[in-house]
LUMBA-42479 format. One record per residue (C-alpha): y, x, z; residue in one letter. Coordinates in steps of 0.02 Angstrom, whole numbers, padded with zeros to 5 digits, always signed. Layout:
N
YXZa...
# end
This chain:
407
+04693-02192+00306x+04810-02307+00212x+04897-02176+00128x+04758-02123+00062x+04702-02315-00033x+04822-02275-00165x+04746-02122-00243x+04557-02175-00214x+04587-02327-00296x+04660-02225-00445x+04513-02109-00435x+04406-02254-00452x+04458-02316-00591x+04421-02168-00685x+04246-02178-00624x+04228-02379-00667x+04055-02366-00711x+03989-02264-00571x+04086-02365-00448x+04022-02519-00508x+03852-02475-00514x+03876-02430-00331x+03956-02594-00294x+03828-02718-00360x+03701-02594-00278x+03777-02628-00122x+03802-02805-00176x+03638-02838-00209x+03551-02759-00062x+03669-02878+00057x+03626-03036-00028x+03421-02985-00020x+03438-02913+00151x+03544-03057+00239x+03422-03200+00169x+03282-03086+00205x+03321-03048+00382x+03335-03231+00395x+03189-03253+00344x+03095-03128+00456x+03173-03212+00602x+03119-03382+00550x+02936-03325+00520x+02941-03231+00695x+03019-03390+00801x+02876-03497+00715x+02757-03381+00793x+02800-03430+00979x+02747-03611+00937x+02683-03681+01089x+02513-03766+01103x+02522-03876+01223x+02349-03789+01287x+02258-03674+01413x+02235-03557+01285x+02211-03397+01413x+02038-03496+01449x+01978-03611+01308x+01854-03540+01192x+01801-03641+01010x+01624-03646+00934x+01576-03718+00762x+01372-03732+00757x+01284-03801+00588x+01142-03899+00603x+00973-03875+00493x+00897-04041+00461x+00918-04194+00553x+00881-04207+00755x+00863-04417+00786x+00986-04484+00907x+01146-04393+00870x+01190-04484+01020x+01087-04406+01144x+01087-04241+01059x+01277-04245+01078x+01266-04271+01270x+01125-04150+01315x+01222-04015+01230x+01369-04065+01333x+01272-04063+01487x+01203-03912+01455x+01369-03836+01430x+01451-03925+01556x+01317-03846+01676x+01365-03681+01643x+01439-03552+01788x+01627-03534+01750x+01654-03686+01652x+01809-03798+01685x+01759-03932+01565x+01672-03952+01374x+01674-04089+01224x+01673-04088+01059x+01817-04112+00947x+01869-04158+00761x+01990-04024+00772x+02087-03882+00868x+02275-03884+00898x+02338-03740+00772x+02171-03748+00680x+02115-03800+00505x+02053-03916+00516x+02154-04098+00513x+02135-04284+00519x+02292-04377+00485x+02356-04551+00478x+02494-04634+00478x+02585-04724+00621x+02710-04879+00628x+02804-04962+00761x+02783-05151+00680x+02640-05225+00602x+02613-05221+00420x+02752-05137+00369x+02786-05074+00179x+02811-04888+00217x+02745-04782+00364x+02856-04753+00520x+02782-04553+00545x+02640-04452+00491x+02522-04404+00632x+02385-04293+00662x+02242-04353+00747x+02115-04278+00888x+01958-04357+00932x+01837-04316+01083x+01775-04361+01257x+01893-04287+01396x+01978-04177+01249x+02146-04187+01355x+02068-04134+01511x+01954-03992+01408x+02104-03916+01341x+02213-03934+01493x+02353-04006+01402x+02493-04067+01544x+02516-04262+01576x+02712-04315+01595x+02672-04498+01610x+02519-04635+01614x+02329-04568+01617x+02226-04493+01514x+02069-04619+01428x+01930-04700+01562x+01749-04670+01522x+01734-04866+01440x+01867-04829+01345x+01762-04714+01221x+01661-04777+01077x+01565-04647+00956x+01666-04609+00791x+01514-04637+00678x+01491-04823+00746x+01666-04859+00709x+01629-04793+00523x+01485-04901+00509x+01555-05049+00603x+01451-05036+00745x+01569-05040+00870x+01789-05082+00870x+01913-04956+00925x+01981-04967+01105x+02156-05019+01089x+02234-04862+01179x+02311-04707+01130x+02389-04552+01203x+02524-04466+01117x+02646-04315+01148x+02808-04338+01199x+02905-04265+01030x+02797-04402+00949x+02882-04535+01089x+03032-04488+01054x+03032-04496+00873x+02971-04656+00887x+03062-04742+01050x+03198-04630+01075x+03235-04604+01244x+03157-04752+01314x+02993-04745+01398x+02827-04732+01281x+02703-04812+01396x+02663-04987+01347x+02720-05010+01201x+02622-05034+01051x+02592-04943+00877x+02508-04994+00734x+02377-04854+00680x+02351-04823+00487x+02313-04946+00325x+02199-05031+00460x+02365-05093+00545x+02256-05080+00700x+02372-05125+00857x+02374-04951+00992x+02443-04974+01167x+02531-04809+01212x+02439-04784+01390x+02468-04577+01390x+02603-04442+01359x+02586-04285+01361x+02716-04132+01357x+02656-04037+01214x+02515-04049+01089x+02540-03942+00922x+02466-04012+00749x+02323-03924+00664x+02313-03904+00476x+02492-03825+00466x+02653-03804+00550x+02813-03888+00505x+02912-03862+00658x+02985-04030+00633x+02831-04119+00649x+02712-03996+00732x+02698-04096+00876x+02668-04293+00813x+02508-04280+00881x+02398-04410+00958x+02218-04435+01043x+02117-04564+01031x+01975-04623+01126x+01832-04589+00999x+01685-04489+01035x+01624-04354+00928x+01471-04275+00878x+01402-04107+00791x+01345-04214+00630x+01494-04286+00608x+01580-04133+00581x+01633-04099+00779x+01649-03922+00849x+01625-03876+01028x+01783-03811+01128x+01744-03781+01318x+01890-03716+01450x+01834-03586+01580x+01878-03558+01740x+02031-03405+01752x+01978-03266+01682x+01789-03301+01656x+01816-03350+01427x+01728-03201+01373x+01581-03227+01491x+01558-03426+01466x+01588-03416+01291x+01453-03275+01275x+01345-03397+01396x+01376-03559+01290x+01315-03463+01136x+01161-03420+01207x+01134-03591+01290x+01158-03690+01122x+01053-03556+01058x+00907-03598+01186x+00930-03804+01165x+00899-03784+00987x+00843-03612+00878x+00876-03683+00729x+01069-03708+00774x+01186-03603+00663x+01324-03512+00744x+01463-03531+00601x+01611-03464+00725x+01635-03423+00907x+01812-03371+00961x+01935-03364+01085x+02094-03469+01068x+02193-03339+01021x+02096-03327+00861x+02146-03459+00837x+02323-03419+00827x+02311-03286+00764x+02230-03351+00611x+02341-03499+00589x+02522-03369+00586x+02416-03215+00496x+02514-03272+00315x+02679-03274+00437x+02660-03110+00520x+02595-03029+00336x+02784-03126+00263x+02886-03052+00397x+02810-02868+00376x+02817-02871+00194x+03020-02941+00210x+03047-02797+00328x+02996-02667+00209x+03071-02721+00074x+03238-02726+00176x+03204-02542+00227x+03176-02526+00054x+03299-02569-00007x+03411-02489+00104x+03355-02332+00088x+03393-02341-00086x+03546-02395-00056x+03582-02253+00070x+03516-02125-00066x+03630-02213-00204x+03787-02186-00095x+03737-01988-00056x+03694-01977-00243x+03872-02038-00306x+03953-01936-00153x+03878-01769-00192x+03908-01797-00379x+04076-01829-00315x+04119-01689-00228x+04033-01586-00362x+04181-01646-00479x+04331-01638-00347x+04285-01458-00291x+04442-01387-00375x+04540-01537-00316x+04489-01516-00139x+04539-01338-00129x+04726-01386-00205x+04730-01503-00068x+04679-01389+00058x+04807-01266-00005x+04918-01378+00032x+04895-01422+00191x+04771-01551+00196x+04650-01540+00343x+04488-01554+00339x+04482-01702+00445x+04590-01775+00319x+04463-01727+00158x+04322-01812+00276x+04428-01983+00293x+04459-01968+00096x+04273-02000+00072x+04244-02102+00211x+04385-02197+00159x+04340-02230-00031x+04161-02251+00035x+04214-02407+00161x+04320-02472+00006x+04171-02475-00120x+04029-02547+00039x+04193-02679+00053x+04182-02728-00118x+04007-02734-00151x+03997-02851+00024x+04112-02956-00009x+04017-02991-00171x+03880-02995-00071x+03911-03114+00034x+03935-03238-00124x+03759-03194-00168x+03683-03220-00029x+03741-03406-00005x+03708-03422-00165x+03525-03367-00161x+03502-03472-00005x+03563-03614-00101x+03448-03584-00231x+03295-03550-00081x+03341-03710-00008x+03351-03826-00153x+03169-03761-00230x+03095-03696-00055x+03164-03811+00056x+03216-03660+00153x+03333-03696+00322x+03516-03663+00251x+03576-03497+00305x+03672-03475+00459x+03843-03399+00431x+03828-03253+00575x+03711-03159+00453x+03851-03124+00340x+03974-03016+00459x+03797-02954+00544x+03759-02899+00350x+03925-02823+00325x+03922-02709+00481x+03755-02671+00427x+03793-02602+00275x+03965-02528+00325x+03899-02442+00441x+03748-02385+00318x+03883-02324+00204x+03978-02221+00310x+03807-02111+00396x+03758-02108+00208x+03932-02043+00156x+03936-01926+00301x+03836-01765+00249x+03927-01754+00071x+04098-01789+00156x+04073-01643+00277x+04028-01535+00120x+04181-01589+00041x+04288-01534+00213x+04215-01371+00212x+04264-01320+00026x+04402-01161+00058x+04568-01167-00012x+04553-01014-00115x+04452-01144-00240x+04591-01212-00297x+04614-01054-00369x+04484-01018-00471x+04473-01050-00647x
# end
C-alpha cells in the first residue's frame, strides 16, 4: 500500500481539479453531516423529557363557555363533582396549564426579599389537588391542605391573600438551595415580593410553554384554585387502563351539566407530547435526509471520478498487468488513492465542522460539539469511500493485459 502513495500522489496532481472537487465534496459533506448528526441526537434525547406525570392515565379537556353562568364558584365545583363521580376516575381539577403544554404562566422567583434582579424564572401551575390529579411523586413535605386554597380570581380582585405555601420540584431546590434541604425555607414570589414557605418537593415536574432542558423543570404549584372562566382546563387521571373510557364519559357528562359547553379539545396525554416535540421530530427527520442526501451524492461523486478514472488508465492498467501487477494490487491502487483523497477532504472537514459549530453556537446558542463526532465522521466517510470506490476498482482489476497493447 505504501509503495503505491508515491505514484497516486503524482497521478493526482495531474488531475488537480478533479481531485479537489472531490476533496471539498468530501469536505463539505463531513462538516454538514457531523453537526447534523449532532443535531439529530440532540432533538431525539429532548424527546425522552420526563413529565413528572401519570401520563398512561391522565386525559386534558379545554371547554368554552357561551355567556356567563353566575357563581363561577359553584359552577366550578359541580363540574368537579360531577367528574369526580365518574366510574374509573382517580381524581379531577382544573388547571392553568399542562406540564409540556402551551400554555404558560411564569414569574419570577428570589431567595431574599426585594432584590434588584430575579434569582430564577419559574413556571407556574395553579389548581385544587393538581399534584395528586396528575400523580406527580412527593420526595419530601405534603402536598397543599384544603384551607390552604383560595380562588385565583379573588386574588386578582383582592378579595382574598395568597396562602403563604408553595410546592416546588426538586431541580428547582436545587438550583436554589443546593444540596441542602428545600422544606422550610422561604422564597419571595414575583414583583409582588410575596414571602412562599417551601412546604412540598416533588421529583419531577416539566415546564409548559417550551423546553429548555436547563430549566424545564423550575416548576412550582401553588395553592390557587381555578375556574373555567378564568381560562382553566379540565385534566382528570383514570384509574389503569380505563383513559379512553373516562375521558369519553367526562365529555359526555360536561356535555349533560351544560349543552351550551364548547368542547375546544379532548386528548390524551400523549397528545400532549406529542404536540409539544412535533417541530423536534419534523428537525430530526428533515437532518436525516439531508445527511442521506448528501451522502449519496457524495457516494455517486466518488464512483463518478472512479469510473472516469479507470476510463483514462485503461491502457495504463494493462502495462501494469503485463508486468506483473496483480489484480489485487490494481484494486488497492484505487482503494488506496480513494482513502488518500476521503483523508484529505476529512481532515478539512473536520476544520469545518468546528468551525460551523462555532458559528451555530455563537448565533444559535447551539451545545458546542462534542469531539467523538469527528473520528465517528471520519470512519463514516472512509468507509463510504471505499464501498463507493469498490465497483469501479474491481472494473479496473479485471482490465486484461493484452490492453496495454493496443493502440
Amino acid at each position: 500500500m505504501l509503495k503505491d502513495i508515491g505514484p497516486i500522489l503524482s497521478a493526482l496532481r495531474k488531475h488537480r481539479l478533479t481531485a479537489s472537487l472531490v476533496v471539498l465534496e468530501i469536505a463539505l459533506t463531513c462538516a454538514i453531516v457531523c453537526n447534523a448528526v449532532f443535531l439529530i441526537s440532540d432533538r431525539l434525547s429532548i424527546l425522552d423529557t420526563p413529565s413528572g406525570i401519570d401520563e398512561a392515565n391522565v386525559v386534558h379537556i379545554v371547554t368554552s363557555d357561551i355567556g356567563r353562568h353566575g357563581d363561577d364558584h359553584a359552577r366550578a365545583e359541580a363540574d368537579l363533582a360531577a367528574l369526580r363521580a365518574i366510574p374509573g376516575v382517580a381524581a379531577a381539577t382544573i388547571t392553568n396549564s399542562l406540564p409540556l403544554g402551551d400554555t404558560s404562566w411564569g414569574s419570577s422567583l428570589n431567595v431574599t426579599p426585594n432584590q434588584a434582579s430575579s434569582t430564577v424564572d419559574v413556571k407556574n401551575f395553579y389548581g385544587e389537588g393538581v399534584g395528586e390529579t396528575l400523580g406527580t411523586r412527593l420526595v419530601a413535605g405534603r402536598y397543599f391542605e384544603p384551607g390552604e386554597y383560595v380562588w385565583l380570581d379573588d386574588l386578582v380582585t383582592g378579595k382574598a391573600k395568597p396562602s403563604p405555601v408553595i410546592v416546588i420540584t426538586q431541580g428547582l431546590a436545587r438550583h436554589l438551595f443546593g444540596d441542602a434541604s428545600a422544606l422550610g425555607r422561604s422564597v419571595w414570589l414575583g414583583s409582588s415580593n410575596t414571602e412562599m414557605r417551601v412546604i412540598g418537593v416533588v421529583d419531577h415536574l416539566a415546564s409548559a410553554g417550551g423546553v429548555d432542558r436547563s430549566v424545564v423543570e423550575f416548576s412550582t404549584w401553588q395553592p390557587w384554585r381555578e375556574t373555567t372562566a378564568t381560562n382553566g382546563s379540565f385534566i382528570i387521571r383514570s384509574q389503569p387502563g380505563q383513559a379512553d373510557r373516562v375521558l369519553a364519559l367526562a365529555v359526555e357528562k360536561l356535555k349533560q351539566i351544560d349543552p351550551r359547553r364548547v368542547i375546544v379539545k379532548k386528548e390524551k396525554f400523549k397528545a400532549v407530547r406529542d404536540e409539544r416535540f412535533a417541530g423536534d421530530r419534523a428537525m430530526a427527520g428533515l437532518l436525516a435526509a439531508v445527511c442521506v442526501i448528501l451522502l449519496v451524492v457524495t457516494a455517486l461523486g466518488i464512483v463518478g471520478l472512479a469510473s472516469f478514472w479507470v476510463g483514462q488508465r485503461r491502457r495504463q492498467i494493462g502495462v501494469r498487468r503485463a508486468l506483473g501487477a496483480r489484480r489485487v494490487d490494481i484494486l488497492r491502487y484505487f482503494q488506496t488513492e480513494n482513502f488518500l483523497l476521503a483523508s484529505m477532504g476529512i481532515v478539512l472537514g473536520m476544520a469545518l465542522a468546528y468551525g460551523v459549530n462555532l458559528f451555530l453556537m455563537r448565533e444559535y446558542e447551539l451545545p458546542r460539539l462534542p469531539l467523538f463526532y469527528l473520528p465517528l465522521g471520519a470512519v463514516l466517510l472512509w468507509l463510504l469511500g471505499q464501498i463507493a470506490v469498490f465497483a469501479p476498482a474491481m472494473r479496473a482489476a479485471s482490465v486484461p493485459p493484452v490492453v496495454a497493447t493496443r493502440g
